[in-house]
C-alpha positions in Angstrom: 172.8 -132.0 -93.6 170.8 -134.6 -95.5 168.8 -137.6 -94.8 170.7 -141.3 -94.7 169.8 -143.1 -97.3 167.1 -145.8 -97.0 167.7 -149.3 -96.5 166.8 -150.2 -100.1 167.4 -147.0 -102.1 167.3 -147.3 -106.3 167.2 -143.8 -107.2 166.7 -143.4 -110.8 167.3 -140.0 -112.3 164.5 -138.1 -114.2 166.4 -137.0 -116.5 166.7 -140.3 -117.6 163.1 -140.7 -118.4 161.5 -140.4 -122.0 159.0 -141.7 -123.7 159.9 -145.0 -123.6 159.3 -146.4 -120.3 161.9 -147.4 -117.9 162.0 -150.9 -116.4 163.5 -152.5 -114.1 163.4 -155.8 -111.6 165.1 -154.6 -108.1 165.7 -157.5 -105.2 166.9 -156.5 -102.0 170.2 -157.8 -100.8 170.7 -159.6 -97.6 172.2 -156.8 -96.0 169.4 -155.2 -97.5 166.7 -157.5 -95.5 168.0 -157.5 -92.2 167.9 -153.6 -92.1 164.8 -153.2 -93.6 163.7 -155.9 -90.5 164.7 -153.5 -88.6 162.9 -151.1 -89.5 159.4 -152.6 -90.1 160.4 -154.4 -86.6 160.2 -157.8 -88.1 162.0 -161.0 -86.4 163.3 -161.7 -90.8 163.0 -160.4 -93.8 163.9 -162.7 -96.0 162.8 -161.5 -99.5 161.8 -158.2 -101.1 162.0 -157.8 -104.7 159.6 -156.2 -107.4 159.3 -155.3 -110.8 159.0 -152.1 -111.4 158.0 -149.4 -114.8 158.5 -146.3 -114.5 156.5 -143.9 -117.0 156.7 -139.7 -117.8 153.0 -138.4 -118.2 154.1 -135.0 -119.6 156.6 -132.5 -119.1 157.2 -132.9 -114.6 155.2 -135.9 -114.0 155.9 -139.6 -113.8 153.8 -142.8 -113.1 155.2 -145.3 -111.0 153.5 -149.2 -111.3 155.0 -151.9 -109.2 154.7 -155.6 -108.3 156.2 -157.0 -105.5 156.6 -160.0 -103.4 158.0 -160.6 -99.8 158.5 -163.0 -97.3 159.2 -162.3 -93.6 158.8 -163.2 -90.4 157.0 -161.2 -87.6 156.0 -161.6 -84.1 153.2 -163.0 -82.6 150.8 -160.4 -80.3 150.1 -163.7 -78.2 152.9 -165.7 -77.9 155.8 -163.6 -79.1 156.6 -167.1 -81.5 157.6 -166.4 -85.0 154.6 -166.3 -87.6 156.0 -167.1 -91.5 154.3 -164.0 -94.0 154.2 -163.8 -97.7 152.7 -160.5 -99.5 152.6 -160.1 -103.2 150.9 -157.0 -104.4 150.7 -154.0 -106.7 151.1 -150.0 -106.4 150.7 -147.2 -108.7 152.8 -143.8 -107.6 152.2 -140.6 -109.2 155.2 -138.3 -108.9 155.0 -134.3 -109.7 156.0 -131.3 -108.2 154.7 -130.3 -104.8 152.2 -127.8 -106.2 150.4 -130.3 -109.2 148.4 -132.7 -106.9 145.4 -130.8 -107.7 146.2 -130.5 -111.6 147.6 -134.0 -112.6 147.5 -134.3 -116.2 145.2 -136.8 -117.2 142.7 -139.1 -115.6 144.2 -140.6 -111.7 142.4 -143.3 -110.5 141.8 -143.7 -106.7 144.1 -146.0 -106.4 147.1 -143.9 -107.5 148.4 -141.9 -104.9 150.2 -138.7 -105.4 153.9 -138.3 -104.4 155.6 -134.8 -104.7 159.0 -134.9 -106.1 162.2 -133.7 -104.1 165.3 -133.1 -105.8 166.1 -134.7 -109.3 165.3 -138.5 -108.6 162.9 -140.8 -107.6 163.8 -143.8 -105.4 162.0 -146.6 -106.8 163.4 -149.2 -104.1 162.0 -146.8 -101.2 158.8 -146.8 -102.6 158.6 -150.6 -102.5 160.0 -150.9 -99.1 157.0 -148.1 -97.8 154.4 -150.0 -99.5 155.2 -153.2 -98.2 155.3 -151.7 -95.0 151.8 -150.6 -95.6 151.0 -154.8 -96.6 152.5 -156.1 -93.1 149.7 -157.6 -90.6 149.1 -155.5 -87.6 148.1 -157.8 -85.3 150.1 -161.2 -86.1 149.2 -163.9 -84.8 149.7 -167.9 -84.8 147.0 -170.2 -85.7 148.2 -172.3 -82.6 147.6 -169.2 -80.0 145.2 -169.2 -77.8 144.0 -166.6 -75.7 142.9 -168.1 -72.1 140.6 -166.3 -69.8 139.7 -167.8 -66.3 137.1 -164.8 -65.6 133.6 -166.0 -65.1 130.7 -163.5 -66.1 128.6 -162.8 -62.9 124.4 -163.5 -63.8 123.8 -160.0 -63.2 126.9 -158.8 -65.3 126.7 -155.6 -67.8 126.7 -152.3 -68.0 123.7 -151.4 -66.1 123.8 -154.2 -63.4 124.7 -152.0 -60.6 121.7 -149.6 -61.6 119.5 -151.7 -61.9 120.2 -153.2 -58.1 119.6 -149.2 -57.0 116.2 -149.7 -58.5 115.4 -152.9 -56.8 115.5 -151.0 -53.4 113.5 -148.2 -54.9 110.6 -150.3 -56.3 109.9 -152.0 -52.6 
């Protein structure tokens, strides 16, 4: 049995990589954004799209570099009220087989993380959708919420108040 595909899947076959490297722009349909929403748990999604390259570095491994740009909608921790988000960003992918992490032919920068490849395709359009995953705010919140507290601090608060009054007694 095999895995659904992803919400925004452009698989692109390796054998279809030479020298000359492969690019492409990819935008995500409409159908495309609301289950990607969805996923990511966002109230809209209303643009993905990137442009992507696509590179072989030898015989079994491939460099991907992307730029994308987004615009969604997510929910605010305090009020629950819609908060408008834009990313734009770049990632570098390096695919290979499972067991070439450690020997990846020439020099990775830290910034390049290392993807093993399954099967006979890589799926450019999932690896956007993970990284702007990666880009989305935690903890979203709207410049007009405000968090109200009506607890007063005793004088005497903190951590060792209640020591402290032990030691008065002790002291007489």
């Amino acid at each position: 049995m095999s895995d659904p595909a992803p919400e925004f899947s452009r698989r692109i076959l390796l054998a279809r990589l030479g020298h000359i490297p492969f690019r492409q722009e990819i935008v995500a349909t409409d159908a495309e954004c609301a289950a990607l929403a969805r996923r990511f748990e966002l109230v809209s999604l209303d643009r993905l799209s990137a442009q992507v390259e696509l590179t072989a570095r030898g015989h079994d491994m491939f460099l991907l570099q992307a730029v994308f740009e987004a615009a969604f909608e997510q929910e605010c921790v305090v009020t629950l009220d819609p908060v408008a988000g834009v990313i734009a960003a770049k990632f570098a992918l390096l695919y290979g087989p499972p067991d070439a992490e450690e020997s990846a032919i020439g020099p990775v920068d830290d910034d390049i993380a290392f993807e093993p490849i399954a099967g006979d395709t890589i799926d450019i359009g999932e690896a956007v959708a993970q990284e702007f995953s990666l880009g989305l705010p935690l903890f979203p919140r709207s410049p007009d919420a405000v968090i109200e507290t009506d607890r007063a601090a005793p004088d005497d608060a903190g951590p060792f108040a209640a020591l402290s009054r032990l030691r008065v007694g002790r002291d007489s």
